[in-house]
Every structure is written in C-alpha cells, then in structure tokens.
C-alpha positions in Angstrom: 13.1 9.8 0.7 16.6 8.5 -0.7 18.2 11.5 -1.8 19.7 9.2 -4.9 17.0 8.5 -6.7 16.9 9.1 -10.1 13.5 11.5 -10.7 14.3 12.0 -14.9 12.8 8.6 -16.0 9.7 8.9 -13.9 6.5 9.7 -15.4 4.6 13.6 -15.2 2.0 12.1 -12.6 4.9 10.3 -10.8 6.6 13.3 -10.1 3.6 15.5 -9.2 3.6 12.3 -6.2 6.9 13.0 -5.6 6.7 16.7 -5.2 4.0 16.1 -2.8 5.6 13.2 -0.8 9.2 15.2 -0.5 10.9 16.7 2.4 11.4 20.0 0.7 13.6 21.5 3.5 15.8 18.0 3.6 16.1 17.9 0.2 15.9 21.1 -2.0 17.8 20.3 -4.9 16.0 17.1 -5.3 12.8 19.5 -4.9 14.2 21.6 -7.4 15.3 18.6 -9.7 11.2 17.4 -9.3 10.0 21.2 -10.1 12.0 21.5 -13.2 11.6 18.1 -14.5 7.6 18.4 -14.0 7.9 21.8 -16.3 9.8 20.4 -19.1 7.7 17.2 -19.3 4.3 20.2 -19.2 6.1 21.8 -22.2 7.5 18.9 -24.2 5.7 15.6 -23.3 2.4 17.1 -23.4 0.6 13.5 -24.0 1.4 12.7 -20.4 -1.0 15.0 -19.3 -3.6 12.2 -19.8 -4.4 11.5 -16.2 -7.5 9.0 -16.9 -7.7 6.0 -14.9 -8.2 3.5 -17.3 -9.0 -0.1 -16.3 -5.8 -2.2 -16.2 -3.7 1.2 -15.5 -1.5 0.7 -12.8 -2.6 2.2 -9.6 -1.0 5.7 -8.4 0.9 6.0 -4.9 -1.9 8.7 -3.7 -4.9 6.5 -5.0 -3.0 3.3 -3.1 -2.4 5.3 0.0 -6.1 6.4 0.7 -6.7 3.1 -0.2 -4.8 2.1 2.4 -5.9 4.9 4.9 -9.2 3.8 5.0 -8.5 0.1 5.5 -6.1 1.1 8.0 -9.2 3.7 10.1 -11.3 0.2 9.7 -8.8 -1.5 11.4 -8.2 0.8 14.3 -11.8 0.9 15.1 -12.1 -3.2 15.0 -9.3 -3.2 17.5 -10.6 -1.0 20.1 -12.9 -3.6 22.1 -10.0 -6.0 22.2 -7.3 -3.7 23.5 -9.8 -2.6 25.6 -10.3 -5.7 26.6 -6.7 -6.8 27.5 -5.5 -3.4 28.6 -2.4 -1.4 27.2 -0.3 -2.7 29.8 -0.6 -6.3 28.1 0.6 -4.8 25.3 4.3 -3.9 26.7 5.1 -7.1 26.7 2.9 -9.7 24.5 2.7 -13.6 25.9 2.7 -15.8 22.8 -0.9 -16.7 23.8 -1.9 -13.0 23.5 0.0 -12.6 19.9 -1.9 -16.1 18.5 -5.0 -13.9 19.7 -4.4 -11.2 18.3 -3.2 -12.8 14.7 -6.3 -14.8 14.7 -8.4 -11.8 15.7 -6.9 -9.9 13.0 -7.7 -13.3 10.3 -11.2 -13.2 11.3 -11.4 -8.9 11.2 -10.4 -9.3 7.6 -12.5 -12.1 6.4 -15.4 -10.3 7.8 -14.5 -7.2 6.4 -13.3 -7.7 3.3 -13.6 -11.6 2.7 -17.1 -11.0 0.4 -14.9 -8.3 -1.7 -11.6 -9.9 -1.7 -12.8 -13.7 -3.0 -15.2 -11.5 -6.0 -13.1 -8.6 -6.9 -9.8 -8.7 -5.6 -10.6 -5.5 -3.3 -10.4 -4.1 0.0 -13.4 -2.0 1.1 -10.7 1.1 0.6 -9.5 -0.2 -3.1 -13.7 -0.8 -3.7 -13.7 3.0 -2.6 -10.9 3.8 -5.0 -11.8 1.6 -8.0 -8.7 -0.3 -7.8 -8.0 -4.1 -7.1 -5.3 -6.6 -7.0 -4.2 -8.5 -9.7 -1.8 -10.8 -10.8 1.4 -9.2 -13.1 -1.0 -10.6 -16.3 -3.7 -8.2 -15.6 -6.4 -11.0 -14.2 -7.7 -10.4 -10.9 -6.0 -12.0 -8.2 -8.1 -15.3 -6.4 -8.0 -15.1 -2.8 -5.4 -17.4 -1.9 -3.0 -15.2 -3.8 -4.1 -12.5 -1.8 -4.3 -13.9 1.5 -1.4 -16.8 1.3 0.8 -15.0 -0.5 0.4 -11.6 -0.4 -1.1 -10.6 3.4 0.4 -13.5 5.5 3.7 -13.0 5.3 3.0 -9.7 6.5 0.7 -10.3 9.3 3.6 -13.1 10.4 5.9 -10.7 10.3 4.8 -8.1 12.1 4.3 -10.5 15.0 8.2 -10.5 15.1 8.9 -7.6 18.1 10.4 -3.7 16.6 12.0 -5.8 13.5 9.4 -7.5 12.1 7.7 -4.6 12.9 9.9 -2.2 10.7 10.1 -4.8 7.8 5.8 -4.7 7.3 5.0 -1.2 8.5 8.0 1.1 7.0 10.0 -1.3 4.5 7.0 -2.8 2.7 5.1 0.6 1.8 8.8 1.8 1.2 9.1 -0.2 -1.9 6.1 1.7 -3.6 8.4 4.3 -4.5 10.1 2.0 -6.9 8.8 2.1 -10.9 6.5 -0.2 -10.9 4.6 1.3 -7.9 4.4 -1.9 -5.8 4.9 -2.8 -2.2 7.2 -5.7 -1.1 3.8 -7.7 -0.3 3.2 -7.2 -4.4 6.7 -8.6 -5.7 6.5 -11.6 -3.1 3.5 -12.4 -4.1 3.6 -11.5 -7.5 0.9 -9.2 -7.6 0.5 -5.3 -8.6 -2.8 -3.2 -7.9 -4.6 -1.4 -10.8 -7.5 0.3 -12.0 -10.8 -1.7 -12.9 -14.6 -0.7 -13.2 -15.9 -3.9 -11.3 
C-alpha cells in the first residue's frame, strides 16, 4: 500500500477497506491515521453509516474482489485439462503457437461462461453473485463490445507479454482500485466503472 496516500477524504466504508487491506506492521501510523479517522467520521458524520447498496452505487473494493475471486476459481478449474494437457514444462517457455492457444482457449472459456450474462446484464457469473455489473461512466449498462473490446482485451493481450505484461494486468490493473473512484485500469481505458443493480 503507498504509504502517501491521503486516507482524510475517503469515505467511512472506504476506510473500514482500508483498515482491512493494510499492512498494519509496515505501516502503523497510516494504521493509526485509518483507526482515528474511521472514529471521528462514527462520531461526526453519522449519515455515512448508510451502508445500503443501492442500484447505481458504486461497487465496494471487497464486493469487486469476491467478485473477482470467484471468476478467478472458475478460471483455474477451466484451465486444468489444458495444462494438463500440454504439461508444465511447456509452460517455462511458451512457443507463440502455444500462447495463440491459450488466448483463444481463454476467448472461448469466457464466452461460454459468461457470454449469456455479459451480452444481457453486463455481469460476470461472480458480479451476478454479487449484484453488481459493468456499466458505462453514465450509469447504462455496458454492451458487450465495451466489455470485451475495450475493457478485457487489452488485458488478456497484455498479459501474453512475458513477467511485464504480466505485472501490468495482474498487480498494476487491480492496483488502481485503490484510487477514488474505485476502478481498475481495465475501467478508465475503457471507460467503464462497476456498480450495484438489481437485474
């Protein structure tokens, strides 16, 4: 956790995150800073204690990241027979032949999937799970090609880049979730943010 950010402007349920998500023995005045904050916002800001998830409310970090664990556990499993398949040790050192499979394996995982609930809601099978779907910055719900095109291509090309491409889609891009507006770097390229809805 960057030890400069600035916890006073963030929100009572945003720092409850943040006092779950910080390295309290790396960082104990900012641990401090997070436990004091969250009891003067309890005794002076006691509207924020509205923790409702309205429809159209953006997302929170925990909500997004089970969301994301259970996509994630659905992944894992749908990549067992193919690693299986080619072996670990085909894995050390990836032909380009083996990378288009893999990328095109990972296309096809998705559509079947998710493909039904991302083209009708905007979800995932984890964001069905959590109630919470992508949308575009005006509240509508994202079409598919926004989701896809924009949002989880770049991504998936990415990550076929070796260790740096690597670092930009599976530590940098969650990273950015920790900003304000609560949205990875896959949201701002796209243009997207993930919310609350009762579809």
């Amino acid at each position: 956790m960057d030890s400069k950010v600035n916890f006073s402007s963030y929100s009572l349920a945003e720092l409850y995150e943040s006092k779950e998500a910080i390295d309290r023995d790396k960082y104990p005045e900012k641990a401090k800073e997070i436990d004091r904050l969250i009891q003067d916002k309890l005794i002076n800001c006691p509207e924020e204690l509205d923790t409702s998830k309205e429809t159209g409310k953006v997302a929170t970090r925990g909500d997004r990241f089970v969301a994301a664990l259970i996509d994630g556990i659905l992944a894992i499993i749908a990549m067992v027979p193919v690693i299986s398949y080619v072996g670990f040790d085909a894995l050390k050192a990836p032909t380009l032949t083996l990378l288009a499979a893999f990328f095109l394996y990972g296309v096809l995982t998705v559509v079947i999937l998710h493909g039904y609930l991302l083209y009708h809601y905007g979800q995932t099978i984890g964001k069905n799970y959590m109630s919470i779907r992508i949308e575009n910055l005006d509240g509508t719900k994202a079409n598919l090609t926004t989701i896809y095109f924009k949002r989880m291509l770049p991504m998936q090309l990415i990550a076929l880049i070796p260790s740096f491409g690597q670092l930009i889609s599976g530590f940098i891009n969650p990273l950015f979730i920790f900003g304000k507006q609560k949205r990875c770097l896959h949201d701002y390229i796209a243009k997207t943010k993930v919310s609350y809805t009762d579809a």
